[in-house]
C-alpha positions in Angstrom: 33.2 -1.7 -1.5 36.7 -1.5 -1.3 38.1 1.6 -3.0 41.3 2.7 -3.3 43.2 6.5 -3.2 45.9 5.6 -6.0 45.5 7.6 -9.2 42.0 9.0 -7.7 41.1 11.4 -10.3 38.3 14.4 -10.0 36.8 16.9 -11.8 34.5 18.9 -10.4 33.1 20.4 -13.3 30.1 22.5 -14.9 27.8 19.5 -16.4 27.3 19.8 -20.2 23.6 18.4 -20.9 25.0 18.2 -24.2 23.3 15.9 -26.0 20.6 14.7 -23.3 17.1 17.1 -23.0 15.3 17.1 -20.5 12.4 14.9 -20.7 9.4 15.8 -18.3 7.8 12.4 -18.0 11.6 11.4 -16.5 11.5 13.6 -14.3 7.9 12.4 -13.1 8.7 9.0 -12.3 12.3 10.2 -11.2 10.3 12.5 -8.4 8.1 9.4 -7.7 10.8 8.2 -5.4 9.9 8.9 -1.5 11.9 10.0 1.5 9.5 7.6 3.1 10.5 4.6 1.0 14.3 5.2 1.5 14.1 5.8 4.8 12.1 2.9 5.9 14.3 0.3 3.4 17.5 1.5 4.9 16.1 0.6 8.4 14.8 -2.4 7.7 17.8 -3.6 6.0 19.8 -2.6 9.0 17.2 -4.6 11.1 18.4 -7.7 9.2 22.0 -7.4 10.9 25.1 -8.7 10.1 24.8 -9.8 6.5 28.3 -12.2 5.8 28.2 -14.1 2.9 26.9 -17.8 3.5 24.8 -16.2 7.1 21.8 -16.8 8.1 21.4 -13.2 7.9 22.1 -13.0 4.6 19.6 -15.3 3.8 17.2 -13.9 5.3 17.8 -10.4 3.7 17.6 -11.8 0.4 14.1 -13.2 1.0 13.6 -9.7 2.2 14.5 -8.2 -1.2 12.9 -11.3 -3.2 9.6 -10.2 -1.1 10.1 -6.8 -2.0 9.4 -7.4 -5.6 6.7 -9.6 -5.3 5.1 -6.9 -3.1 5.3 -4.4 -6.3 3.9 -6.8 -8.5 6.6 -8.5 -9.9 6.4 -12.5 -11.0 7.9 -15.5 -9.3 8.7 -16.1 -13.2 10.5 -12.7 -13.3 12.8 -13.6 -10.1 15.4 -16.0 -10.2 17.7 -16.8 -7.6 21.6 -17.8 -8.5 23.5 -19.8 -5.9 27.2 -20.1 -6.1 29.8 -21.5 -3.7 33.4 -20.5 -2.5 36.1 -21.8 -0.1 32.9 -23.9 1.4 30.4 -21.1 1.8 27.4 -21.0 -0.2 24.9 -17.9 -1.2 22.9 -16.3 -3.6 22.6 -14.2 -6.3 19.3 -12.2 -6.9 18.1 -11.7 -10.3 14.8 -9.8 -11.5 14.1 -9.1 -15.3 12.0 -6.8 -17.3 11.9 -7.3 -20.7 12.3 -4.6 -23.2 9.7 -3.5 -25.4 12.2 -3.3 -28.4 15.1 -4.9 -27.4 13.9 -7.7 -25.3 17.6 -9.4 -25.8 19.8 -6.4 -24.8 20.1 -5.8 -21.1 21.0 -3.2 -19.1 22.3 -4.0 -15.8 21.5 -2.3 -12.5 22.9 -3.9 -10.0 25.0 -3.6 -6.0 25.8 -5.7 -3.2 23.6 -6.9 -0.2 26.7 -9.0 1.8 28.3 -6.8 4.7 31.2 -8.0 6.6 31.0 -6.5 10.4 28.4 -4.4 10.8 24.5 -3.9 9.1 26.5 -1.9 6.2 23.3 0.1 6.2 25.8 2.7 4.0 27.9 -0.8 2.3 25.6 -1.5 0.8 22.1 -0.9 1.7 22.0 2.4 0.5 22.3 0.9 -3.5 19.8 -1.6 -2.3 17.1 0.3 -1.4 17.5 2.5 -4.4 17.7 -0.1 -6.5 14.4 -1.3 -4.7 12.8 2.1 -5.3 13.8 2.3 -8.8 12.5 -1.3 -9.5 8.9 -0.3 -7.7 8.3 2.9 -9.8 9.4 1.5 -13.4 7.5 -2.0 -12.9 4.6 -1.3 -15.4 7.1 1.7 -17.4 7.7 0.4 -20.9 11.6 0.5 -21.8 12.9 -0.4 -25.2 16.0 -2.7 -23.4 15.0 -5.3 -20.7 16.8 -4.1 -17.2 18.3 -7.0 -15.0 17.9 -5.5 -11.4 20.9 -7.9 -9.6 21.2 -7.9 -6.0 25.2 -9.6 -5.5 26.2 -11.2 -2.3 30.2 -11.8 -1.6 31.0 -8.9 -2.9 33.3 -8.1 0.6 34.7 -11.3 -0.2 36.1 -10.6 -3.7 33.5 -9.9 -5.9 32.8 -13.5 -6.1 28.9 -13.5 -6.4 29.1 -11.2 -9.4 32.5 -12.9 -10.9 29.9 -15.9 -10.8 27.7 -14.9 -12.7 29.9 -13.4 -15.2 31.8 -16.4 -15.3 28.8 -19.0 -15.6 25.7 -16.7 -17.0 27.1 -14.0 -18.9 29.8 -16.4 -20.2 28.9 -20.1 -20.9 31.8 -22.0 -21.4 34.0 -19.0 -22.8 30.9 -18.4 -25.3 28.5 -14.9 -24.3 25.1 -16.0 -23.9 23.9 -12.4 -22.5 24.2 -9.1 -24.5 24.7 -6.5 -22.3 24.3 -2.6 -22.9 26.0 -1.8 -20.3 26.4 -1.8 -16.5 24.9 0.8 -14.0 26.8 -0.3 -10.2 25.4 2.0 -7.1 28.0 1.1 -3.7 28.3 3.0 -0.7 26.2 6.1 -1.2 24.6 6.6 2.0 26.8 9.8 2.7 28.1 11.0 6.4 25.6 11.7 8.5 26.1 16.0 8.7 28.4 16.9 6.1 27.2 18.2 2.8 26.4 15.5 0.7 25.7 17.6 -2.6 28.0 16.1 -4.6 28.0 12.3 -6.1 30.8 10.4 -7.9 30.8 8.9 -11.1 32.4 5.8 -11.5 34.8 5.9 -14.9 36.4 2.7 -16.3 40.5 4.6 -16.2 41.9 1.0 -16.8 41.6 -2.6 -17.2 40.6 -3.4 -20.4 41.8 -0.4 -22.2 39.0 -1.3 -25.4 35.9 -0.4 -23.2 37.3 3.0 -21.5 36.0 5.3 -24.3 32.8 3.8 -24.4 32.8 3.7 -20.3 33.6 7.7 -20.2 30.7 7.8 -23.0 27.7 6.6 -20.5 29.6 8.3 -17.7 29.3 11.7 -19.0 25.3 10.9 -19.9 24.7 9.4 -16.0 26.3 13.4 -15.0 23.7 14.6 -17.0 21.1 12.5 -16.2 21.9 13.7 -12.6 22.2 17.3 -13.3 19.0 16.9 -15.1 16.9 15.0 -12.6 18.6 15.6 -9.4 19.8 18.7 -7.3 22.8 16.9 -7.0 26.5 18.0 -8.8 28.7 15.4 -9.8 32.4 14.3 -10.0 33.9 11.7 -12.3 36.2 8.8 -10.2 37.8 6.2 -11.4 36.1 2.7 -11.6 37.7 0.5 -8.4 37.0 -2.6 -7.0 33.3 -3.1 -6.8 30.5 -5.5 -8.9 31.3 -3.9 -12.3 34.7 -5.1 -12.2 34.1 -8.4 -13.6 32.3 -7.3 -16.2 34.8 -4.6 -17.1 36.9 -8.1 -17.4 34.8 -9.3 -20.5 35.0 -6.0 -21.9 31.2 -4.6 -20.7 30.8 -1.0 -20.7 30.7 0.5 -16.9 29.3 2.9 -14.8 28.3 4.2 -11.3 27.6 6.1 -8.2 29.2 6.4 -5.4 29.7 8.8 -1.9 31.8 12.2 -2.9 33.0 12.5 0.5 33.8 8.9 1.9 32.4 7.5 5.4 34.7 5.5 7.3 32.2 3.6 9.1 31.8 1.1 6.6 33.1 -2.7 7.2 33.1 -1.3 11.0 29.9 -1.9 13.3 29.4 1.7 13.3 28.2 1.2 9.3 24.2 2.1 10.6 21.2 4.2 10.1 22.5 6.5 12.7 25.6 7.7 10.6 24.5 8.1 6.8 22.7 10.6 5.3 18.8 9.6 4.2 18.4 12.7 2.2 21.5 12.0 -0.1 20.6 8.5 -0.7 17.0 10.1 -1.8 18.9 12.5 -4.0 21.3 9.4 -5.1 17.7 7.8 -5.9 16.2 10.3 -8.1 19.2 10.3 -10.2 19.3 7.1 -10.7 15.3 6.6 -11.8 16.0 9.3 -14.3 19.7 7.7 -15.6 18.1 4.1 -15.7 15.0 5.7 -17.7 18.1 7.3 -20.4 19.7 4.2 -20.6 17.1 1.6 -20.9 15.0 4.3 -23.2 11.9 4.4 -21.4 8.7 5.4 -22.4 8.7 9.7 -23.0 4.2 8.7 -22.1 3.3 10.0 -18.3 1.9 6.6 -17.3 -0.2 6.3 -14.1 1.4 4.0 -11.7 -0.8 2.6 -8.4 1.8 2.7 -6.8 2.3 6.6 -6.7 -1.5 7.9 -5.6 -1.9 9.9 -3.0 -1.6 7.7 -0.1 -4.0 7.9 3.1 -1.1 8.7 5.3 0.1 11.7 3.5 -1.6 14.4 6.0 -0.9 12.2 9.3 -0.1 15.1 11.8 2.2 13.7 14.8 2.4 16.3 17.5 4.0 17.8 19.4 7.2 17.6 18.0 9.6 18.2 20.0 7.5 15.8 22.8 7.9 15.6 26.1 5.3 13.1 28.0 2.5 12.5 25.3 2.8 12.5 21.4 -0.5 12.6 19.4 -1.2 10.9 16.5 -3.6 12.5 14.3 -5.3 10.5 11.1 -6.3 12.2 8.0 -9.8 10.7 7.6 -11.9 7.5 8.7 -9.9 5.3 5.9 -7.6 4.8 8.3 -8.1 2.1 11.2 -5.9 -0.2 11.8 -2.5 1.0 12.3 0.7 0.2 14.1 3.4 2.9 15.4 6.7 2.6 16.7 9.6 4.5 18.0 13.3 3.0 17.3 16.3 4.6 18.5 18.3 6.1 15.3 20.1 2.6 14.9 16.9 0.9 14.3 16.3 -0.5 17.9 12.8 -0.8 18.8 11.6 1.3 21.9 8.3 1.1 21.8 5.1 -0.3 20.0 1.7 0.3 20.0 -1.3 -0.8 18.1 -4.2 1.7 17.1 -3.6 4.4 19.8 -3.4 8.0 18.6 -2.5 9.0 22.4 1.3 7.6 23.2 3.0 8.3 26.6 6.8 8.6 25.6 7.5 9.9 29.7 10.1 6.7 29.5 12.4 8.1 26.3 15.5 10.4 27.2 16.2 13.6 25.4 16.7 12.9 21.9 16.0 12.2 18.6 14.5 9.0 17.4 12.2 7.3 14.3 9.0 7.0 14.2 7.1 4.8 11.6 3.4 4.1 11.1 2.5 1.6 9.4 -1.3 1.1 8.0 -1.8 -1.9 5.3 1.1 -1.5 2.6 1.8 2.0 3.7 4.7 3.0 5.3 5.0 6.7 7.0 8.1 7.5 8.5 9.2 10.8 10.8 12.0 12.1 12.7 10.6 12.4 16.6 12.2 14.8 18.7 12.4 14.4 22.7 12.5 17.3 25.3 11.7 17.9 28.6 
């Protein structure tokens, strides 16, 4: 995302819930996102490396997301993938629908970029991806009265062309609208700094453009500071709507919204854009507001509905000690469910150390002082901690 300073605006304000109650079943699904999840989606898209538009990498991190969804049960029907070309370089869209229970012809649109340009842009922009991922996994089998349109856009870094083609050529078919649109929910760059504190998350605002959709754009901005106050701990500011994947549909005169880092990094477009410098817990926080907004806007179901997904998994008591290790760390399981397993330790950039298959009894002698990541990994689960090093 490229933002700019000129005419930045902020109000950092009291939120009025106004209009908006709480709703408990929101907050539910909203608290269904993990730490876990996050984390292990941010390091796995930082895994996939240097994502430029028309790469092999970027390829191969849109299967990754494609294979996400199929993994939480979405259909190959559901999932459609858009090419487009520019200046000789081809890519993709990524496009997954649910369709409303009321409105099955009124979408609303949640949607950020996967394309980086230097680095793994594990902050621009795989911190809206894997919330977008985590939203998409815990509202799969949620009735909502509007269809949502989860969109994944590559060359974005490029000039928003993935999303100015599908605007241009989905949206809009031959000048005519062929998509009704609620509005547009945008989540770039809000992976945080790594340190400061990240309790604070922008609103995006449409200030200008198309001066007919600014009322209606400070409308759903106001309810997505709510929603946040409501289902978050996070406070919010308002900013001004800058060039990122809403702006094309801000051209056509969509109503626009979105999130993104109070306090900007400066690592990203650099190769320092990585795991080791955002914040994990503020792109959770970022994720539980969004589950809650996207519920508001897409009118989910007010019913507590059990979702699989969401049980209490078998790696939820795993005790991995000591921590802080020095020679040995110990892996203990909860119960016998448990047998098969994998763990590894990556440096905080997502390098792999070391790797081991079903040992509870791991000689880490070799690792220097430190901090590093260690996931386990049994079936479909995923357990990630912070391992500390000292001798």
């Amino acid at each position: 995302m490229k933002k700019l300073t000129t005419f930045l605006f902020t109000t950092l304000v009291m939120q009025s819930i106004g209009a908006q109650t709480f709703i408990q079943a929101y907050k539910n699904r909203a608290d269904m996102v993990t730490q876990t999840n996050i984390t292990a989606n941010l390091q796995e898209f930082s895994n996939l490396g240097v994502k430029t538009t028309g790469s092999q990498a970027n390829t191969n991190t849109l299967n990754w997301i494609k294979n996400k969804y199929l993994g939480y049960g979405y259909t190959a029907s559901q999932i459609v993938e858009s090419p487009f070309t520019f200046s000789g370089v081809s890519s993709k869209n990524l496009i997954i629908t649910k369709t409303g229970t009321l409105y099955p012809n009124k979408y609303v649109i949640i949607c950020g970029h996967f394309d980086t340009i230097v680095g793994p842009g594990v902050n621009d922009n795989g911190s809206g991806t894997s919330i977008i991922l985590e939203a998409a996994r815990i509202l799969k089998d949620v009735p909502t009265e509007y269809s949502i349109k989860f969109i994944h856009f590559s060359g974005e870094e490029q000039g928003l062309k993935g999303s100015s083609h599908y605007v241009n050529n989905v949206v809009y078919q031959g000048g005519v609208r062929k998509l009704d649109i609620k509005l547009v929910f945008n989540l770039d760059q809000v992976g945080g700094v790594k340190g400061n504190n990240n309790n604070t998350v922008y609103c995006d605002e449409d200030q200008g453009g198309v001066s007919s959709n600014n009322a209606a754009s400070a409308a759903v901005t106001q309810q997505l500071r709510n929603c946040t106050a409501l289902y978050s701990p996070l406070q919010t500011a308002v900013d001004p709507a800058e060039a990122t994947d809403y702006i094309p549909f801000e051209q056509k005169g969509e109503i626009i919204t979105g999130f993104f880092e109070r306090i900007r990094s400066s690592y990203p477009h650099t190769s320092k854009d990585t795991f080791a410098n955002v914040d994990p817990v503020y792109v959770y926080n970022i994720g539980k507001a969004t589950v809650g907004a996207l519920q508001h806007f897409a009118t989910a179901s007010t019913v507590a509905t059990v979702n699989k997904t969401v049980s209490k998994s078998s790696l939820q008591d795993v005790k991995i000690f000591p921590n802080p290790a020095k020679d040995v760390l110990n892996i203990e399981l909860p119960d016998s469910k448990v047998t098969q397993f994998s763990f590894e330790i990556t440096n905080l950039n997502g390098r792999s150390l070391l790797k081991v298959i079903n040992e509870t009894r791991i000689n880490v002698s070799a690792l220097d002082n430190g901090v590093y990541i260690g996931v386990l990994k049994a079936g479909d689960e995923t357990l990630v901690r912070n391992i500390l090093i000292e001798k």
